[in-house]
FIKOLPA-237276 format. One record per residue (C-alpha): x, y, z; residue number from 1; chain. Coordinates in nm, 2 decimals, always signed. Example, Ala and Ser with C-alpha at 12.3 -4.5 7.8 and 13.67 -1.06 7.14 Angstrom:
<fibas>
xx:yy:zz:num:chaine
+1.23:-0.45:+0.78:1:A
+1.37:-0.11:+0.71:2:A
</fibas>
This chain:
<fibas>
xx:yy:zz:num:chaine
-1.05:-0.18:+0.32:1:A
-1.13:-0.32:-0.01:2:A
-1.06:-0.06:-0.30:3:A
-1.48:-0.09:-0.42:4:A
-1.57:-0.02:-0.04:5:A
-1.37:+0.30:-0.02:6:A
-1.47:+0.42:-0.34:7:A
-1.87:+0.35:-0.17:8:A
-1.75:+0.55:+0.14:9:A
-1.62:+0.86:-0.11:10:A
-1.94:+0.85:-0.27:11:A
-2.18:+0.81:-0.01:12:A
-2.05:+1.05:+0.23:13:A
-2.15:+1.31:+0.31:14:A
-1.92:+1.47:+0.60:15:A
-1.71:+1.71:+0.42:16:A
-1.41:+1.96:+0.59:17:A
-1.34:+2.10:+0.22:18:A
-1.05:+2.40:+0.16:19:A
-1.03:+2.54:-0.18:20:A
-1.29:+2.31:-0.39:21:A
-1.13:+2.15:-0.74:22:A
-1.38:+2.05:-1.01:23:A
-1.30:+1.97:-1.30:24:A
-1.52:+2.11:-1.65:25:A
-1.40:+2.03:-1.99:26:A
-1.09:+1.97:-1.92:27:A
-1.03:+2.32:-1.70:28:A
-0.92:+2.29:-1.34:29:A
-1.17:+2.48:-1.18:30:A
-1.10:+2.65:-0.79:31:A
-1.40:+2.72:-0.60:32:A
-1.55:+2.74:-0.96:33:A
-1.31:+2.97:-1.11:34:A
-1.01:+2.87:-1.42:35:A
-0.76:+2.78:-1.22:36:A
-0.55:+2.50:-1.48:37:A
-0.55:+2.25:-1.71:38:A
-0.56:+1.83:-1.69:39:A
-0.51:+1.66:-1.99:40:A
-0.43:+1.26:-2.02:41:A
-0.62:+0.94:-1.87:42:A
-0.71:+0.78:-1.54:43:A
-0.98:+0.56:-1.44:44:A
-1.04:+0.29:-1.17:45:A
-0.89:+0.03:-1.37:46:A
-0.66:+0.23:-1.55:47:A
-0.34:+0.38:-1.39:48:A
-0.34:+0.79:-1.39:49:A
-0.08:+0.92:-1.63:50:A
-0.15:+1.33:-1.69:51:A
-0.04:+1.62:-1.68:52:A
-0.17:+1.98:-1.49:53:A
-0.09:+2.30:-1.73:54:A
-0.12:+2.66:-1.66:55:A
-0.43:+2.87:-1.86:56:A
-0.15:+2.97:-2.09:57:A
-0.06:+2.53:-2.17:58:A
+0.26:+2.55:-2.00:59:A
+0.34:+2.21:-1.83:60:A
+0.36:+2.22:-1.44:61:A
+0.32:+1.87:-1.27:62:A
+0.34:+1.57:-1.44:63:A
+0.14:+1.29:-1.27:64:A
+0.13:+0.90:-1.28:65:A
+0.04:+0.60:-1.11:66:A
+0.36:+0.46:-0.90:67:A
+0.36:+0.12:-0.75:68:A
+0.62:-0.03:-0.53:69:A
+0.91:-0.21:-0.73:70:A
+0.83:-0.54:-0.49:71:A
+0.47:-0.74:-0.51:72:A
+0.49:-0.78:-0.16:73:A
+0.20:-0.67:-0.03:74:A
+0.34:-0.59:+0.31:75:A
+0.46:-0.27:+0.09:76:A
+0.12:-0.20:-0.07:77:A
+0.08:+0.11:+0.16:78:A
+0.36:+0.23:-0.05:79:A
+0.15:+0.30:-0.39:80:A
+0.02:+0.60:-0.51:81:A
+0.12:+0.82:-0.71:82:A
+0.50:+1.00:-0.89:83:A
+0.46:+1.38:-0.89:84:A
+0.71:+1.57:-1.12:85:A
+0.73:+1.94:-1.11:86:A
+0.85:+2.03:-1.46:87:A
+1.00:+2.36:-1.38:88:A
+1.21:+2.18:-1.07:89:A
+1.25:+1.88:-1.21:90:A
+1.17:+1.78:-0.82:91:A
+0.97:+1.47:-0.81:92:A
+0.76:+1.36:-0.54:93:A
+0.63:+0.98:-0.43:94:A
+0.28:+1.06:-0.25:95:A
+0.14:+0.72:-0.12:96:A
-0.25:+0.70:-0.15:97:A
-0.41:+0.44:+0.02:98:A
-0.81:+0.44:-0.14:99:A
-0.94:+0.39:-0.45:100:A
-1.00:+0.74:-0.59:101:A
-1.37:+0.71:-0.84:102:A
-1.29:+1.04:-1.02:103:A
-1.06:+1.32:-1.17:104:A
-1.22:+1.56:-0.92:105:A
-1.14:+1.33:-0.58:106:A
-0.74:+1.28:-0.77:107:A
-0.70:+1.65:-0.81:108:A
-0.79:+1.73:-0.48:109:A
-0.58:+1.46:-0.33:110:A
-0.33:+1.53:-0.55:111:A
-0.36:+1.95:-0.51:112:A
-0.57:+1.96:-0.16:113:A
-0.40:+1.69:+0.01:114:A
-0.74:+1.56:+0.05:115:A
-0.79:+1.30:+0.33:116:A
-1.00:+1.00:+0.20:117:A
-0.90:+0.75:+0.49:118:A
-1.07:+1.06:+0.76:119:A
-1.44:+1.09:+0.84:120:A
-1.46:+1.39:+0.69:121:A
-1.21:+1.37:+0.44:122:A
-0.99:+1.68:+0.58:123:A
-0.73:+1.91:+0.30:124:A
-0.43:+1.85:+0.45:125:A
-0.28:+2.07:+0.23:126:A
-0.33:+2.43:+0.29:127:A
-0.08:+2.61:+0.03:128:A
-0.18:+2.73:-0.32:129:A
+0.06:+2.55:-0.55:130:A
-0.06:+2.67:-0.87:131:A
-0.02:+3.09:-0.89:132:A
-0.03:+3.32:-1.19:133:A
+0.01:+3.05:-1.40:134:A
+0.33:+2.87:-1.22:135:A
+0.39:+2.64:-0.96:136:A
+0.46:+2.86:-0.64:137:A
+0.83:+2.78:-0.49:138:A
+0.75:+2.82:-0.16:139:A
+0.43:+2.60:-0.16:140:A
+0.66:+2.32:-0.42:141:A
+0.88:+2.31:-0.11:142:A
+0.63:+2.24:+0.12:143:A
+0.48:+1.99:-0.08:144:A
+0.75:+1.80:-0.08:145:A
+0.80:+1.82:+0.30:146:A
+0.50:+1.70:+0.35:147:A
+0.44:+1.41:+0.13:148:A
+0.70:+1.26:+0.00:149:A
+0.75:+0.92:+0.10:150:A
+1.10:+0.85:-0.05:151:A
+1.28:+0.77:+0.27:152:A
+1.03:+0.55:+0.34:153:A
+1.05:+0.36:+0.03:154:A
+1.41:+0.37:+0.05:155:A
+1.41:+0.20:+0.38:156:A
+1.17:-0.10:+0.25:157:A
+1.42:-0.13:-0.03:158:A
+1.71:-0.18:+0.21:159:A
+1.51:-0.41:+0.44:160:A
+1.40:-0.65:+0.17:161:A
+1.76:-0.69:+0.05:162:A
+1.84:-0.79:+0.41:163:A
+1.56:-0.99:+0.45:164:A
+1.62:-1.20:+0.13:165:A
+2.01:-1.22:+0.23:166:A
+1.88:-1.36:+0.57:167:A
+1.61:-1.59:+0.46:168:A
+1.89:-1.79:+0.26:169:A
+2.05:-1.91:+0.53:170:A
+1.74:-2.05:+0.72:171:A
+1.59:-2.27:+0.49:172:A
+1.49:-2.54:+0.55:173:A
+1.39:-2.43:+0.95:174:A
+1.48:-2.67:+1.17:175:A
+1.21:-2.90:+1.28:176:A
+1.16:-3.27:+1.33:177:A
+1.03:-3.40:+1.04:178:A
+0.87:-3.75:+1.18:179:A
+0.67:-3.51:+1.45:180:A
+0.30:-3.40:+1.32:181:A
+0.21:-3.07:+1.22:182:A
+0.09:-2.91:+1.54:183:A
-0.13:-2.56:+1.50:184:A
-0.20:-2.40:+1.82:185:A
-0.43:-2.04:+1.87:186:A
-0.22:-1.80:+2.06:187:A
-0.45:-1.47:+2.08:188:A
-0.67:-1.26:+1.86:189:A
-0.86:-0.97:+1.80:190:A
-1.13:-0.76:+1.65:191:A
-1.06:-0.48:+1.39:192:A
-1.24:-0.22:+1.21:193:A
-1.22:-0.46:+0.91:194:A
-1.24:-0.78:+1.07:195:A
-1.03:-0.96:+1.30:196:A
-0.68:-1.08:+1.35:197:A
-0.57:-1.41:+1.49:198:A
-0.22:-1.53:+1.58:199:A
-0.13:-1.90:+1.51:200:A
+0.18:-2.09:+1.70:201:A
+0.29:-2.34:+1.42:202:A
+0.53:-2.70:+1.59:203:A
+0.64:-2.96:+1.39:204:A
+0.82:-3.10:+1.69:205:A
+0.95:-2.70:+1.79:206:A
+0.82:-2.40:+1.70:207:A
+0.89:-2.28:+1.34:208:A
+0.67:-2.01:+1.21:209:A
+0.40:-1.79:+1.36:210:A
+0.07:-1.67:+1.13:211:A
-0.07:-1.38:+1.19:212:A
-0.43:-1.46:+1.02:213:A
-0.63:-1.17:+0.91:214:A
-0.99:-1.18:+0.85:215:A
-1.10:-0.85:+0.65:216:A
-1.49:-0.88:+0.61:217:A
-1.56:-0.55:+0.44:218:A
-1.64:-0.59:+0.09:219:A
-1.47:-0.86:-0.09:220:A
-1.41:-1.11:+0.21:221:A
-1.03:-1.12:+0.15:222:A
-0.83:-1.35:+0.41:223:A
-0.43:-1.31:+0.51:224:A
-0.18:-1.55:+0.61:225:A
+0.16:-1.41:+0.66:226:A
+0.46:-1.65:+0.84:227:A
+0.68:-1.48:+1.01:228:A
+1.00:-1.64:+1.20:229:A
+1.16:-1.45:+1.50:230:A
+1.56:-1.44:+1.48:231:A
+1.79:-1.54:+1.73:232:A
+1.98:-1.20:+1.66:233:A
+1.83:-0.93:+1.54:234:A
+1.95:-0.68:+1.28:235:A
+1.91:-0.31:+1.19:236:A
+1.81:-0.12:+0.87:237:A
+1.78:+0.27:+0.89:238:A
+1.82:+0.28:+1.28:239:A
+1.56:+0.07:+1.33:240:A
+1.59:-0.28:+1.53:241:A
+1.42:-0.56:+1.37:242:A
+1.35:-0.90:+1.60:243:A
+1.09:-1.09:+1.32:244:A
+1.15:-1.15:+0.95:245:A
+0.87:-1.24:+0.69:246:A
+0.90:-1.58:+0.51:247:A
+0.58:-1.57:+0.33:248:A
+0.23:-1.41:+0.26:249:A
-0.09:-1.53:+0.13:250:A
-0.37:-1.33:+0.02:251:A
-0.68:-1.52:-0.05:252:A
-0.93:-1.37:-0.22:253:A
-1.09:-1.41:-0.57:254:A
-0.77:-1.44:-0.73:255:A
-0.55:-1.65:-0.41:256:A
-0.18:-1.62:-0.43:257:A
+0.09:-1.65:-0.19:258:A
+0.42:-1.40:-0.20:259:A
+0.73:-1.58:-0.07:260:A
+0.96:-1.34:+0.02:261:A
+1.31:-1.54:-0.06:262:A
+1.21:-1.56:-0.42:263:A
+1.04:-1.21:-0.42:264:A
+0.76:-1.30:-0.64:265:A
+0.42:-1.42:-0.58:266:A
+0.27:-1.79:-0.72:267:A
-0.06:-1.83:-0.78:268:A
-0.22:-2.07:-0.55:269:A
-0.58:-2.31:-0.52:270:A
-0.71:-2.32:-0.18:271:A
-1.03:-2.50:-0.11:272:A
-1.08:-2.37:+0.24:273:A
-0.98:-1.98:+0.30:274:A
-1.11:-1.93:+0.65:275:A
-0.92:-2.26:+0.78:276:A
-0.60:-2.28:+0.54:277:A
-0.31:-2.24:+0.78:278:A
-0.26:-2.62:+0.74:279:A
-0.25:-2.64:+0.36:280:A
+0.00:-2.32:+0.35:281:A
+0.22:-2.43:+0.56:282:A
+0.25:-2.77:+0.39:283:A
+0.31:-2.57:+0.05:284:A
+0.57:-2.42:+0.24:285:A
+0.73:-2.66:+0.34:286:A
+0.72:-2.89:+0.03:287:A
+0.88:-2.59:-0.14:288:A
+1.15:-2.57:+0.15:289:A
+1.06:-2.23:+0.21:290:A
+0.98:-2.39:+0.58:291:A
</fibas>
């Protein structure tokens, strides 16, 4: 879902399962419309959050800012959200967030609530009172951090791509024959909530990539390429077995670039067909003998 569409969905719904209501007047974190804390700082949709929540008294509690994922592979976008740093603790906390949120009061009760923007009825996940008399609760801090943080997680992505990239050295160029035509053949799809999904056998003589094309139609009409290339032995990261390794992803949109994961960076890239460009990726690929 596009970031514009599920900022519509927060403010056209109307399906609430709200706990302990946050609003936010003058600055004052209000709690079912009573002084609760202070915010102070900046956010916006276009401008990363970087504040901080106080006690009545101005003593700093949490300090709060936009985090993204070290990578700009967007496999890991699911990653981004937000770095949570208990002052008193010192304890920080990496709490992914998956939507767009359109105001302070939908960010403090994500942040504070838990606040499920991704459900129908956009549950509070979170049923602890972190903020009491003026200080951050330990008990509730602890369970916070159960709950949310996504550290291991981020951990294990970091691990994977410095396997991946150690792997993807030694494949390039894939073995094909070179004199044999580029051969695309449909091997299944599927419909989404967002759109569809279509996976794409590609042969230059034998098989050497698959596409997993992905069609998102809600809100800006965004298409996904990513080549993947299955491995004759598979290798572990974290205890978990991986068969499949990622060589490249292309996100076409307004602004169309393609993230090659050997070189861990994205390039910017001109496309004059998005719904049909399997054949001009894979050729840009290839010429750049990351194929």
């Amino acid at each position: 879902m596009s970031k514009f569409l599920s900022v519509l969905v927060m403010v056209l719904s109307t399906l609430y399962s709200y706990g302990q209501e946050l609003d936010l007047k003058k600055d004052v974190i209000l709690k079912d419309k009573v002084p609760y804390a202070k915010l102070s700082g900046k956010m916006g949709l276009l401008k990363p959050a970087n504040v901080m929540v106080s006690s009545l008294n101005g003593d700093s509690l949490m300090a709060i800012k936009a985090w993204s994922y070290p990578s700009k592979n967007p496999v890991f976008d699911f990653l981004n959200g937000y770095e949570i740093r208990f002052v008193a603790s010192g304890k920080v906390v990496i709490k992914p967030c998956g939507v767009g949120l359109a105001s302070k009061e939908q960010f403090l009760n994500f942040i504070l609530n838990g606040r499920d923007y991704t459900s129908r009825k956009w549950d509070d996940t979170f049923k602890q009172t972190l903020i009491i008399n003026n200080g951050i609760d330990p008990a509730a801090e602890a369970a916070f951090i159960e709950k949310f943080d996504n550290m291991p997680a981020i951990q294990w992505a970091k691990e994977y791509e410095a396997k991946e990239k150690e792997i993807l050295s030694d494949i390039f160029p894939i073995r094909k024959n070179t004199k044999a035509p580029l051969r695309f053949e449909h091997a299944g799809s599927m419909a989404t909530t967002t759109g569809s999904i279509e996976t794409i056998s590609v042969y230059q003589g034998n098989l050497i990539a698959t596409i997993i094309k992905e069609n998102k139609t809600t809100g800006i009409l965004k298409y996904v390429y990513t080549f993947n290339w299955t491995l004759t032995q598979k290798f572990t990261v974290g205890g978990k077995e991986i068969d499949t390794i990622v060589i490249a992803t292309a996100t076409l949109d307004s602004f169309p670039k393609i993230f090659i994961n050997a070189e861990g960076k994205s390039r910017s890239i001109e496309i004059s067909n998005p719904a049909a460009a399997e054949r001009a990726l894979t050729e840009f690929l290839i010429n750049n003998q990351k194929l």
